[in-house]
PDB file of N, CA, C and O in Angstrom, chain B, residues numbered from 101:
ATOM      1  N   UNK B 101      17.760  -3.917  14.876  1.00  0.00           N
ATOM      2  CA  UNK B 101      17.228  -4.505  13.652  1.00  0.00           C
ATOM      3  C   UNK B 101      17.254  -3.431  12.564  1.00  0.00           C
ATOM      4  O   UNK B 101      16.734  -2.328  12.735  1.00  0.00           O
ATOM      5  N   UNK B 102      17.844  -3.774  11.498  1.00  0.00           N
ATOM      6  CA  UNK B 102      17.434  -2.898  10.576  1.00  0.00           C
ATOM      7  C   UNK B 102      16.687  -2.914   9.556  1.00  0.00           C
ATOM      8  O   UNK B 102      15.761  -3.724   9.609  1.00  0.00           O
ATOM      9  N   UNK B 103      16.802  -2.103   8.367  1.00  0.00           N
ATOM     10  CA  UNK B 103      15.418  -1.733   7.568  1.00  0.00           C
ATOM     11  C   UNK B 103      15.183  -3.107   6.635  1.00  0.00           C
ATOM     12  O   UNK B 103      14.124  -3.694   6.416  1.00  0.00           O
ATOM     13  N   UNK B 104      16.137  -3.326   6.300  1.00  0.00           N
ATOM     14  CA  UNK B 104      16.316  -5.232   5.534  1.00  0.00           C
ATOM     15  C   UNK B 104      15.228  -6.259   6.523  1.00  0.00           C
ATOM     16  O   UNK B 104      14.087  -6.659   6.291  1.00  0.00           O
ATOM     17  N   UNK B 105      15.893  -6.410   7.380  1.00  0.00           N
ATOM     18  CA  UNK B 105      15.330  -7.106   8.506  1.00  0.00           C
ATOM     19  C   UNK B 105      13.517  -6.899   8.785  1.00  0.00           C
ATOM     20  O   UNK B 105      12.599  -7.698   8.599  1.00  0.00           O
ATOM     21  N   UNK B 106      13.513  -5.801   9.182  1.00  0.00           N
ATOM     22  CA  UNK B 106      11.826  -5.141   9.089  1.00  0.00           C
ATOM     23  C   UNK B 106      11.334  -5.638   7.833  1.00  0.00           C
ATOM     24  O   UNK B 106      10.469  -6.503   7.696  1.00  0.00           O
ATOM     25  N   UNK B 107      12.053  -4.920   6.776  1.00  0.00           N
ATOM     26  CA  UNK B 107      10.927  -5.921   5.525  1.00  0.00           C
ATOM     27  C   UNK B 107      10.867  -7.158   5.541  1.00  0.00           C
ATOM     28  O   UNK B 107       9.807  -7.694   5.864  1.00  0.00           O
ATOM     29  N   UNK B 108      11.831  -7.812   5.246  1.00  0.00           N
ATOM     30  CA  UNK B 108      11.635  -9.542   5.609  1.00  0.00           C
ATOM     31  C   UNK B 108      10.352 -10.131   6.781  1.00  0.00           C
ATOM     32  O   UNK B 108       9.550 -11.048   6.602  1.00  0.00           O
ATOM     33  N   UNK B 109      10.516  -9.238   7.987  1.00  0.00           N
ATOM     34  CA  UNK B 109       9.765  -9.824   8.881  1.00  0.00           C
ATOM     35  C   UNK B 109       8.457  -9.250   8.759  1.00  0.00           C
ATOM     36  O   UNK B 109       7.587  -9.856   9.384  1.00  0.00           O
ATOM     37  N   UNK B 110       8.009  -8.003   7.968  1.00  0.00           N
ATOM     38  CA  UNK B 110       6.533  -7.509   7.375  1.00  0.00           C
ATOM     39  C   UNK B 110       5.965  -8.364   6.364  1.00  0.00           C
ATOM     40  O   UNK B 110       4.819  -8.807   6.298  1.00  0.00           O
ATOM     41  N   UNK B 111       7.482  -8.620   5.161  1.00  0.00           N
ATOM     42  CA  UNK B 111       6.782  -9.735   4.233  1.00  0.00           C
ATOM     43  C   UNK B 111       5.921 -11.110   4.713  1.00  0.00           C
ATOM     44  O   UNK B 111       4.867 -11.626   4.343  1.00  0.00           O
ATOM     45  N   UNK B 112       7.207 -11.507   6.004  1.00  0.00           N
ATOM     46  CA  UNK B 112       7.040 -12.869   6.753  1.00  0.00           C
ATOM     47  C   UNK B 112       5.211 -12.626   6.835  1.00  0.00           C
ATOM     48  O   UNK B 112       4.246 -12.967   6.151  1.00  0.00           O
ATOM     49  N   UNK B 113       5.448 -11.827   8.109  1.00  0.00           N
ATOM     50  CA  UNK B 113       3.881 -11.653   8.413  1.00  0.00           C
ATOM     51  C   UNK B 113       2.593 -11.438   7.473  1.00  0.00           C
ATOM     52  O   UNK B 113       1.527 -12.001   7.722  1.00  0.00           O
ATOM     53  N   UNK B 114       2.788 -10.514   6.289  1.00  0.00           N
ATOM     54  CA  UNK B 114       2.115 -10.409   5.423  1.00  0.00           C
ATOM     55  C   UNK B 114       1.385 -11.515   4.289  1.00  0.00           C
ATOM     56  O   UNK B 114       0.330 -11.546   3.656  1.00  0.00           O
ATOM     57  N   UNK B 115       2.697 -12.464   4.443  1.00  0.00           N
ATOM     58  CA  UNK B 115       2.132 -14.181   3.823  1.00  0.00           C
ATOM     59  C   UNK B 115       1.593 -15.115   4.728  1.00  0.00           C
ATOM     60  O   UNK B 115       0.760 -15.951   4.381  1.00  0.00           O
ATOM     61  N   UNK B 116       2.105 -14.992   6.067  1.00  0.00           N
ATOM     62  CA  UNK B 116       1.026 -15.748   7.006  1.00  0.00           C
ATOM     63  C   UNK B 116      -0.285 -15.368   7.340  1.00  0.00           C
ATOM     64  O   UNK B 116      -1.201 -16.131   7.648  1.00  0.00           O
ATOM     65  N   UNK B 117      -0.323 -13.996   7.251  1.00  0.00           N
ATOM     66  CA  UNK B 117      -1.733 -13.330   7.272  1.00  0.00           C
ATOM     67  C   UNK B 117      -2.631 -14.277   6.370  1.00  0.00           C
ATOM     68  O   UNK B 117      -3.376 -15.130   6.852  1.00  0.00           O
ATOM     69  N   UNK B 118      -2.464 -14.003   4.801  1.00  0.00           N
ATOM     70  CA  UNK B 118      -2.633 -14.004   3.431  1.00  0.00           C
ATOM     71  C   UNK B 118      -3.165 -15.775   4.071  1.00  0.00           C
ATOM     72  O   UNK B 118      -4.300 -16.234   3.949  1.00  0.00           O
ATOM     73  N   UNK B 119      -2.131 -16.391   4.646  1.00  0.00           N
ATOM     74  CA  UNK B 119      -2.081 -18.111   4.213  1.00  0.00           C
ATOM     75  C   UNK B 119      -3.354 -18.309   5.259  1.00  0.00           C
ATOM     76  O   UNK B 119      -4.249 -19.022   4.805  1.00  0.00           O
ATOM     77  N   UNK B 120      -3.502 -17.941   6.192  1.00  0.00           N
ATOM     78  CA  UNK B 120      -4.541 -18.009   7.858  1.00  0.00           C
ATOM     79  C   UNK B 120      -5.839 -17.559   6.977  1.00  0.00           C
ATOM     80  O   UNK B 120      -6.957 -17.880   7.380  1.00  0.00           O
ATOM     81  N   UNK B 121      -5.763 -17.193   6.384  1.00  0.00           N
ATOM     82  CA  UNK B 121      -6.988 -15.996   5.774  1.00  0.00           C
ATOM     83  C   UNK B 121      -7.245 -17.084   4.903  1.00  0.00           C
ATOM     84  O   UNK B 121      -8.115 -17.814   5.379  1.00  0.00           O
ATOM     85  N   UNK B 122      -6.926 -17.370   4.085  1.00  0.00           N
ATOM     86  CA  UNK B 122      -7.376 -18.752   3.066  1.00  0.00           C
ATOM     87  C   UNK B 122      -7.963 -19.788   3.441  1.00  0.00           C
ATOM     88  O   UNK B 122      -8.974 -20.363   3.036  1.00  0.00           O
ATOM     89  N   UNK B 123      -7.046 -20.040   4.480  1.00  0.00           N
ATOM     90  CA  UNK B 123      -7.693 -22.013   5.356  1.00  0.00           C
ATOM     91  C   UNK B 123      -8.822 -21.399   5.844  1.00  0.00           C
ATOM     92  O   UNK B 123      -9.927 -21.864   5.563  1.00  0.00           O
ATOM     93  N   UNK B 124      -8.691 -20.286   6.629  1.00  0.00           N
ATOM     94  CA  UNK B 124      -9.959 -19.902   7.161  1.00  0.00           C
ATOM     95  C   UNK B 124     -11.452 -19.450   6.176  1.00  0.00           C
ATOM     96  O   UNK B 124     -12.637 -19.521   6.503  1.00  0.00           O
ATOM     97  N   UNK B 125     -11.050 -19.150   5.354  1.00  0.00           N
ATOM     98  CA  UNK B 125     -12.157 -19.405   4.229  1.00  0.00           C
ATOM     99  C   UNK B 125     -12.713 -20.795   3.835  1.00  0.00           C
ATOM    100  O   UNK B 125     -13.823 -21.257   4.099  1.00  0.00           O
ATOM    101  N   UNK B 126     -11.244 -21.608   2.837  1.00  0.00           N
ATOM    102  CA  UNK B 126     -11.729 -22.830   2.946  1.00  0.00           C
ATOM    103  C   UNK B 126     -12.601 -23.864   3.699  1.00  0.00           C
ATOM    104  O   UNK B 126     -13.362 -24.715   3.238  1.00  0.00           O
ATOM    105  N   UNK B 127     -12.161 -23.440   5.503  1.00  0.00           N
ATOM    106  CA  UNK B 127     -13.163 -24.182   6.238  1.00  0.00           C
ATOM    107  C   UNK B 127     -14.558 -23.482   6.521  1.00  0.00           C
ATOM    108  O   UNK B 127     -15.588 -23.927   7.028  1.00  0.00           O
ATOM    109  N   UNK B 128     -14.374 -22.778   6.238  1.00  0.00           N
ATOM    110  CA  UNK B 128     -15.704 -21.999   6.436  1.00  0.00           C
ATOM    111  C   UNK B 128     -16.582 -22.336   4.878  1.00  0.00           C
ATOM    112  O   UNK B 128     -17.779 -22.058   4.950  1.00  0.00           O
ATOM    113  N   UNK B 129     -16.332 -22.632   4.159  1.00  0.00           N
ATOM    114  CA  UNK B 129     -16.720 -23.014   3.045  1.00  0.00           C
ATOM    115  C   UNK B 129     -17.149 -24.075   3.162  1.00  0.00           C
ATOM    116  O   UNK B 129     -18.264 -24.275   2.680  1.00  0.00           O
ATOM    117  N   UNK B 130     -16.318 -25.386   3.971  1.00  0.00           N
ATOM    118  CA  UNK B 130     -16.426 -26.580   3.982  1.00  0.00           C
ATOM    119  C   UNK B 130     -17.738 -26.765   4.975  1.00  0.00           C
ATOM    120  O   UNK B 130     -18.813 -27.327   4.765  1.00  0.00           O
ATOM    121  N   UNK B 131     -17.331 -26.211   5.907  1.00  0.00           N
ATOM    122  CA  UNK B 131     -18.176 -25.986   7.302  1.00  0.00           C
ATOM    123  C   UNK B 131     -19.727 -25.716   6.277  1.00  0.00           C
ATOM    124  O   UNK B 131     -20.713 -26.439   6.417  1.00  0.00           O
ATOM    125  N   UNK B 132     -19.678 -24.718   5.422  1.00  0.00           N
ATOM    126  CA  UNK B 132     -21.030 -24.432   4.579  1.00  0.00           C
ATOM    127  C   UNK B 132     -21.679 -25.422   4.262  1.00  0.00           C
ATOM    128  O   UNK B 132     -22.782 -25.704   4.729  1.00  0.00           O
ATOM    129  N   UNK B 133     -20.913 -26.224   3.223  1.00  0.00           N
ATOM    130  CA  UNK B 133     -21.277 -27.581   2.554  1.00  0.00           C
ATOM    131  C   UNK B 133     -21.933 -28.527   2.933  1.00  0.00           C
ATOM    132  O   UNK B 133     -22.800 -29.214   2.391  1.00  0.00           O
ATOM    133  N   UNK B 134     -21.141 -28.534   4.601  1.00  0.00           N
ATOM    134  CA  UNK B 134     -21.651 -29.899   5.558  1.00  0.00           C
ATOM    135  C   UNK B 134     -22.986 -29.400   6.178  1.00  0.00           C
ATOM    136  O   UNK B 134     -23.656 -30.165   6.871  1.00  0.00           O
ATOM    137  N   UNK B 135     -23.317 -28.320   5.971  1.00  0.00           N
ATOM    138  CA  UNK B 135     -24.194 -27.817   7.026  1.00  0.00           C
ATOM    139  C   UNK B 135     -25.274 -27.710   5.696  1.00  0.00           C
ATOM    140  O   UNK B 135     -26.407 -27.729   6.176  1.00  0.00           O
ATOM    141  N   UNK B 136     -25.327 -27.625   4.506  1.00  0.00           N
ATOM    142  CA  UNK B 136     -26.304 -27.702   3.635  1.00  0.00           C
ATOM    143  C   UNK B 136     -27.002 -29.506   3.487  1.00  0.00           C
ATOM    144  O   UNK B 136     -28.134 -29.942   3.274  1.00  0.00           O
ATOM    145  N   UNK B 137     -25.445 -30.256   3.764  1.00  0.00           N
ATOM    146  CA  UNK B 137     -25.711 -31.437   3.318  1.00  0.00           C
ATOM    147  C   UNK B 137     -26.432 -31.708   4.504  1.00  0.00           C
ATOM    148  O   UNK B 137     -27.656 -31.659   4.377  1.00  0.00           O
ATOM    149  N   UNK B 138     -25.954 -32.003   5.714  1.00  0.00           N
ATOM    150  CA  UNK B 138     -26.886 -32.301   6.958  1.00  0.00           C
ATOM    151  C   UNK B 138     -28.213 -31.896   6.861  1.00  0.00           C
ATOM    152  O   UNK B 138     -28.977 -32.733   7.342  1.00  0.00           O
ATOM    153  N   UNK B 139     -28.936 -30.580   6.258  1.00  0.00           N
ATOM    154  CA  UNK B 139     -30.223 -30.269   6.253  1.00  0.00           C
ATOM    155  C   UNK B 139     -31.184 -31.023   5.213  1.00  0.00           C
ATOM    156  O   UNK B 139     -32.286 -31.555   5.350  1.00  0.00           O
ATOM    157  N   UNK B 140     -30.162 -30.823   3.912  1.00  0.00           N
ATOM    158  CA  UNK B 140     -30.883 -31.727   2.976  1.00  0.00           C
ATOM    159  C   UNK B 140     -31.063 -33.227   3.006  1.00  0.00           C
ATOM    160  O   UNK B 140     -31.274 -33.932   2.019  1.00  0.00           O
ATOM    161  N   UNK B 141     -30.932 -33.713   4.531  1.00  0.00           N
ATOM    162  CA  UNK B 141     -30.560 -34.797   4.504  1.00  0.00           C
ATOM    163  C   UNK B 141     -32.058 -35.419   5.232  1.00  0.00           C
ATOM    164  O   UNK B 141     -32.506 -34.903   6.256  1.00  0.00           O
ATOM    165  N   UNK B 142     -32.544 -36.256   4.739  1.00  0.00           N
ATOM    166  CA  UNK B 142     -33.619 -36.710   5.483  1.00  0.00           C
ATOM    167  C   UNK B 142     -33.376 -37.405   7.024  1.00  0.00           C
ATOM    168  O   UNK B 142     -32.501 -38.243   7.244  1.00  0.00           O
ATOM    169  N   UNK B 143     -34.343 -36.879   8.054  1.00  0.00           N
ATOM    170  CA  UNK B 143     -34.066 -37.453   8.960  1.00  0.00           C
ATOM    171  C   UNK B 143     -32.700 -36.782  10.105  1.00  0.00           C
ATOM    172  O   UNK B 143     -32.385 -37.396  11.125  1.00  0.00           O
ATOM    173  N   UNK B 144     -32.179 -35.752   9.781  1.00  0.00           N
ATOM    174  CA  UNK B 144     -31.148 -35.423  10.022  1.00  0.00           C
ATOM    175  C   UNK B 144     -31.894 -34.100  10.971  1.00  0.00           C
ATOM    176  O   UNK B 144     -32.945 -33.556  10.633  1.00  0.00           O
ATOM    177  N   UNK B 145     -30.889 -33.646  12.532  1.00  0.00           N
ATOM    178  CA  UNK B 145     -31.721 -33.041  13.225  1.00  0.00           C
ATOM    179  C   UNK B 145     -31.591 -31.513  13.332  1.00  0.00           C
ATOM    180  O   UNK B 145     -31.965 -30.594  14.062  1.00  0.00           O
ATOM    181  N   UNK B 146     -30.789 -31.744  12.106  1.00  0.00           N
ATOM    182  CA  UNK B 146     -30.778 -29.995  12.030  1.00  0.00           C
ATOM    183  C   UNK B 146     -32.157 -29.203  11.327  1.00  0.00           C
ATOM    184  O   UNK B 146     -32.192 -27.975  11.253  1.00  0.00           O
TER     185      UNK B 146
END
């Protein structure tokens, strides 16, 4: 493999990192939301 190749496949990895790292925020965000709404929720057993 050469040095072309290596960058391409560091970039590759470096934007899937980047993209995994986002959703994983987003749901964790979402995951937040639902878990505020469930409490504020009357009757609800959290």
């Amino acid at each position: 493999m050469n040095s072309s190749d290596e960058e391409k496949q560091l970039q590759l990895i470096t934007s899937l990192k980047e993209q995994a790292i986002g959703e994983y925020e987003d749901l964790r965000a979402e995951n937040q939301k639902t878990k505020e709404k469930l409490i504020s929720t009357p009757g609800s057993r959290w």
